[in-house]
N, C-alpha and C positions, 0 to 999 in steps of 0.2 A: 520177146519180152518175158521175164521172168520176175516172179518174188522174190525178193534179196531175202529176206529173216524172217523169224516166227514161226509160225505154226504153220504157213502156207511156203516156208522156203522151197527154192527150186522149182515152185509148180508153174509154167507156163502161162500166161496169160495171150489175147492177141489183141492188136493195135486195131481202131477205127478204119473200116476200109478207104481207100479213096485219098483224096490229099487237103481236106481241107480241116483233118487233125495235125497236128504236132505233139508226137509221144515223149513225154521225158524220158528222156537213157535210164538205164540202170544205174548207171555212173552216177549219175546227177539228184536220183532218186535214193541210192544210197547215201551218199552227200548230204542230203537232205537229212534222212532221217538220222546220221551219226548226228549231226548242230541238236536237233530238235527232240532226240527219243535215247536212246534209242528203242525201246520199248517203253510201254504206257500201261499203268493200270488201270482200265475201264476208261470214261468219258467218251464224250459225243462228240465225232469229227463233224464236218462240212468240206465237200469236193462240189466247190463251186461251178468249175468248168471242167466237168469229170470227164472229158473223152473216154480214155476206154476203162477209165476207173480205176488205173494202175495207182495212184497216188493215194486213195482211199485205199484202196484194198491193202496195200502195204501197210497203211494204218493199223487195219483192221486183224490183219496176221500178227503184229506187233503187240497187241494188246488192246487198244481202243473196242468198248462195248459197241458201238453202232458208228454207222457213217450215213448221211442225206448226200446222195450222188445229186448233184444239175448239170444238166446242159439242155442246150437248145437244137440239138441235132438228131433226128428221128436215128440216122446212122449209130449215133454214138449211146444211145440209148440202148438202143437192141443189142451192140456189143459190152458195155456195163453189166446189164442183166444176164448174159451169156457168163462174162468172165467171173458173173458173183456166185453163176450156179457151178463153174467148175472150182470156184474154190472154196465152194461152199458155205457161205458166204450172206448166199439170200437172206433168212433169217436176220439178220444183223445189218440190214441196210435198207432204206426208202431210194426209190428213184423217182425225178422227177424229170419230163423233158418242160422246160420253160428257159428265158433268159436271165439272166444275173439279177437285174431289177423287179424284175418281177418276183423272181424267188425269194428273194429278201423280205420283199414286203408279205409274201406268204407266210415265212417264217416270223416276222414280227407278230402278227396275229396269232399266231402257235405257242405264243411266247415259252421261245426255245432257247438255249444259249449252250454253247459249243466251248470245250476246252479247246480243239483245233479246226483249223480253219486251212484250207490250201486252198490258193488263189494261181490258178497259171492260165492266166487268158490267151486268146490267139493275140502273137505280135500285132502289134501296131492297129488294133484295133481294142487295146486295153483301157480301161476304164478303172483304173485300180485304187485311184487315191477317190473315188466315186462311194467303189466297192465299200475301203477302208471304212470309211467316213460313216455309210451307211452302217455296218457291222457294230462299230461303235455306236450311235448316236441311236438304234433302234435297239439299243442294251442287248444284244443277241451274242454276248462273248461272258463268258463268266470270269470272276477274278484270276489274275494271270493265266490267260489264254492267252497260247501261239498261235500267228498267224504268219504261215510260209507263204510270201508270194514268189512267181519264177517269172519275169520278164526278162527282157533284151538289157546289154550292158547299159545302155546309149540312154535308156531311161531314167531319169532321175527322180528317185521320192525322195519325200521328206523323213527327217530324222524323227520330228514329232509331227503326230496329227492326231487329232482331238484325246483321246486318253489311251493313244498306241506310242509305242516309244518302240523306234528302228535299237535293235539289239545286236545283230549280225549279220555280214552283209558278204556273200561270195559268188566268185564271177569262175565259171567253169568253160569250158571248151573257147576261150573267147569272145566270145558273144552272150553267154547265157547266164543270167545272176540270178543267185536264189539273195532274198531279202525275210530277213526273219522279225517281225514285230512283238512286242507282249502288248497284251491289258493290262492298264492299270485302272480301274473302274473309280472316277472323281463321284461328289456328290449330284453329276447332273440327271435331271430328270429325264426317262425315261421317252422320247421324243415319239409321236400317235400320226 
């Protein structure tokens, strides 16, 4: 695994030991950030189910001022903060190990709100239109914020769900769709 662009191009990164990560390709992660950047001035990411942190950190080479790495995997944690020191990185990022749910309502209380958002859950144990829902409705996205999710083809979201509106939608190696969302912030109240 490597940095596709930025300041950190070409630098190696490595994947969560073991098998109960699934790394995005470079392919797929490139893909990603041509739809969605490809470079960023400043703003505050979210790497929701950061495995080894490759999807924040490519943020973060690109331009994005910080990144909030989650995940709920003692493994994936200790490789995050490895791959943040080799790319130097630390400075410019929080790690936290917790789950999705939980995070969120942490970050509510922080009242925090993120220009980008990456959501790539492990398959078939996705919770995304959960995730979505919450993002929005705990105001944690600032006006037009992306939010990249990466699930399986076979999965189907919605085009609108509460003030995200599905914007772009691609399906790589056969199986793998990236799903690109905006904010559009309505008048509703900030939900406690």
């Amino acid at each position: 695994m490597r940095i596709i662009a930025g300041t950190c191009k070409g630098r190696h990164i490595k994947p969560v030991p073991g098998m109960n990560t699934r790394p995005t390709t470079d392919k797929v992660r490139e893909a990603i950030y041509n739809m969605v950047g490809p470079f960023f001035e400043g703003g505050l990411a979210l790497d929701l189910y950061g495995g080894s942190g490759a999807l924040g950190i490519e943020a973060l080479s690109r331009g994005v001022e910080k990144c909030i790495f989650v995940d709920r995997d003692s493994k994936a944690i200790e490789t995050i903060k490895w791959n943040l020191d080799q790319t130097g990185f630390t400075e410019s990022a929080e790690v936290f190990r917790n789950d999705s749910k939980r995070a969120l309502k942490a970050l509510l209380k922080r009242e925090v709100t993120f220009s980008l958002v990456l959501l790539d859950p492990p398959y078939h144990k996705e919770k995304i239109v959960e995730d979505l829902d919450k993002l929005s409705s705990y105001g944690l996205l600032e006006e037009n914020a992306t939010i990249v999710v990466e699930h399986l083809k076979e999965v189907d979201l919605p085009e609108e769900l509460a003030d995200l509106t599905l914007t772009r939608k691609e399906t790589y190696s056969g199986k793998t769709t990236i799903s690109i969302y905006t904010y559009n912030q309505s008048d509703v109240e900030r939900e406690e």
